[in-house]
ChimeraX commands (.cxc) that place a marker at each C-alpha (Angstrom):
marker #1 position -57.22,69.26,-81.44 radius 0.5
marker #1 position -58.44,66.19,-79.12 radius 0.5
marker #1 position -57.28,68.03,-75.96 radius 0.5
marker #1 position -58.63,70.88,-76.80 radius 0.5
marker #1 position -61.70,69.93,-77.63 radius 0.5
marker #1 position -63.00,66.72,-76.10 radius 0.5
marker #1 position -60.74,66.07,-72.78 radius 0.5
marker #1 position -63.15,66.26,-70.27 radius 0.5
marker #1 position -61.75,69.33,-68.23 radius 0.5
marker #1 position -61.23,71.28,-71.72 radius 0.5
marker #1 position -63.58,74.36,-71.63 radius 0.5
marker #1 position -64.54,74.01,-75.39 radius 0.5
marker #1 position -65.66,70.57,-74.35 radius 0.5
marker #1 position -69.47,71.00,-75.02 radius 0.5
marker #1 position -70.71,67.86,-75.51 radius 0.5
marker #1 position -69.57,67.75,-71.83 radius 0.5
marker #1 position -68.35,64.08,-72.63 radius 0.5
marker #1 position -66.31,62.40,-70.01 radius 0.5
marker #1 position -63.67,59.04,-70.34 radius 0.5
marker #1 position -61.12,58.73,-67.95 radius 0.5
marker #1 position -59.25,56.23,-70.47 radius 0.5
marker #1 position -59.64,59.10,-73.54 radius 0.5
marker #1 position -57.91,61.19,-71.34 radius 0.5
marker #1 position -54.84,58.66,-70.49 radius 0.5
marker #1 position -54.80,58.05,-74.32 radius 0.5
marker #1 position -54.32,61.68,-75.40 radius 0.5
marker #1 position -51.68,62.20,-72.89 radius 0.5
marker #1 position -50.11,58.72,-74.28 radius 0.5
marker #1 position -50.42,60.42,-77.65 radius 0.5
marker #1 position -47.91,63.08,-76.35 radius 0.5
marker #1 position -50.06,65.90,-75.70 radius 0.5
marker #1 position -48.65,68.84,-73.23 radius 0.5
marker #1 position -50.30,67.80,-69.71 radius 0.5
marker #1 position -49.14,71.50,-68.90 radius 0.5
marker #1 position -50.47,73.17,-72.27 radius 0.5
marker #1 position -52.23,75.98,-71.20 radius 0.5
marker #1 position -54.89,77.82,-72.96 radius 0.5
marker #1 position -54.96,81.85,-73.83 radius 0.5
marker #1 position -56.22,82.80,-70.42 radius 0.5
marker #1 position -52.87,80.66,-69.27 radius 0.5
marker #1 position -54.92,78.26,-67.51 radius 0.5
marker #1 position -53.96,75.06,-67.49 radius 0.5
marker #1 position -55.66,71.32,-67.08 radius 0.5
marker #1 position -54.38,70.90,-64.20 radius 0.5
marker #1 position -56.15,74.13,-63.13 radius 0.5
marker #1 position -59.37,73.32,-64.98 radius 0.5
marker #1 position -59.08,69.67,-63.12 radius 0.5
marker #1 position -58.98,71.83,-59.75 radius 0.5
marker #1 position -61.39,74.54,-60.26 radius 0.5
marker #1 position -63.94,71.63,-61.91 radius 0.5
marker #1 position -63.40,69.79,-58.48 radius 0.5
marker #1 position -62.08,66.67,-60.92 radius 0.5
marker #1 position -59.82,64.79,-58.98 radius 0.5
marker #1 position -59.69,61.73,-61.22 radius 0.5
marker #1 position -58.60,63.91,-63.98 radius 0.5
marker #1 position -55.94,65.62,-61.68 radius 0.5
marker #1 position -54.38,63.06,-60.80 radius 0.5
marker #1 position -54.22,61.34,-64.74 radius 0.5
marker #1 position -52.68,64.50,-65.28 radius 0.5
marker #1 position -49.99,64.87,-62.56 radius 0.5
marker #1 position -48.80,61.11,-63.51 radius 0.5
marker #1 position -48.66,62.46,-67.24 radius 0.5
marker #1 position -45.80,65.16,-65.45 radius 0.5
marker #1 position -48.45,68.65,-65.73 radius 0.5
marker #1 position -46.59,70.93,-64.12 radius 0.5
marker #1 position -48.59,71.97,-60.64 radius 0.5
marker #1 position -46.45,75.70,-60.64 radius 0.5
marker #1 position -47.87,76.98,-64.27 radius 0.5
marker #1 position -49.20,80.17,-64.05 radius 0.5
marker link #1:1,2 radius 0.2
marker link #1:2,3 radius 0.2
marker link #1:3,4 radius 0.2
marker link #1:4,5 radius 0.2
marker link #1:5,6 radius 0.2
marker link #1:6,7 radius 0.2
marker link #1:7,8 radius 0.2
marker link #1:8,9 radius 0.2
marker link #1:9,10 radius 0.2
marker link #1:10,11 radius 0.2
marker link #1:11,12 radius 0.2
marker link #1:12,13 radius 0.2
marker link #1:13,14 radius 0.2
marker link #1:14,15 radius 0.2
marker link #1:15,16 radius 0.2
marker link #1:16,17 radius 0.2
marker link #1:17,18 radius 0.2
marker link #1:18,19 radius 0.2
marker link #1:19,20 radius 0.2
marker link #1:20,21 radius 0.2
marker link #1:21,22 radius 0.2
marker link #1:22,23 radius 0.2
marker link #1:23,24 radius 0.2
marker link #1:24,25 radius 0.2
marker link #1:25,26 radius 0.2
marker link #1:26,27 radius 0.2
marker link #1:27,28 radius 0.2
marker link #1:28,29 radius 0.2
marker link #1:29,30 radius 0.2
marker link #1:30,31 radius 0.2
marker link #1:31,32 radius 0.2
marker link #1:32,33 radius 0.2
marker link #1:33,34 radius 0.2
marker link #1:34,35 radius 0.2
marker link #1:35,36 radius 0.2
marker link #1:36,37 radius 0.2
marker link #1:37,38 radius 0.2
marker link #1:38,39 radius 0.2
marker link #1:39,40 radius 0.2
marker link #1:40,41 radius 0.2
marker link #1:41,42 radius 0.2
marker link #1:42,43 radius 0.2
marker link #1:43,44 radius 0.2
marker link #1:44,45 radius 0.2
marker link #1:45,46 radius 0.2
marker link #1:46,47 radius 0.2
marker link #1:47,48 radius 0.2
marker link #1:48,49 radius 0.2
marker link #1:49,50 radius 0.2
marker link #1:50,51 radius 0.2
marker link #1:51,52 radius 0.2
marker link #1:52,53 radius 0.2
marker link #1:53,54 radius 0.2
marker link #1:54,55 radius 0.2
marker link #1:55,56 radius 0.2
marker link #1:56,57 radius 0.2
marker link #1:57,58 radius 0.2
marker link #1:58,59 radius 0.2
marker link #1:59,60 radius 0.2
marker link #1:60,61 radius 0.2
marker link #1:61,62 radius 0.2
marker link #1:62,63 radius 0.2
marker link #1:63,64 radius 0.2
marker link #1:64,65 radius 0.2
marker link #1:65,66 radius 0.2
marker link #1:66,67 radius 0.2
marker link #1:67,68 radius 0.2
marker link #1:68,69 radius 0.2
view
């Protein structure tokens, strides 16, 4: 629920609130760095298209996978 809706590359994220150290936290908490939503896009892609690369690279550390599609 977290990662969907508060991580700061989520697209449901409207309260547009950002925290680098949420983010580590959530992926401590075991959520899927490579979870991707119904239009299969992932974080990782959301990082990217967002130009986020703080949040990229939280997420490649965390193991997201940089071939989802």
């Amino acid at each position: 629920m977290f990662t969907l809706a508060y991580k700061d590359d989520a697209a449901w994220n409207e309260t547009r609130w950002k925290n680098p150290r949420f983010n580590e936290l959530l992926l401590q908490a075991k959520a899927d760095p490579s979870l991707a939503n119904s239009a299969g896009a992932t974080a990782l892609h959301q990082a990217a298209w967002a130009e986020r690369p703080a949040a990229a690279s939280v997420l490649l550390r965390a193991g997201a996978a940089v071939d989802a599609v």
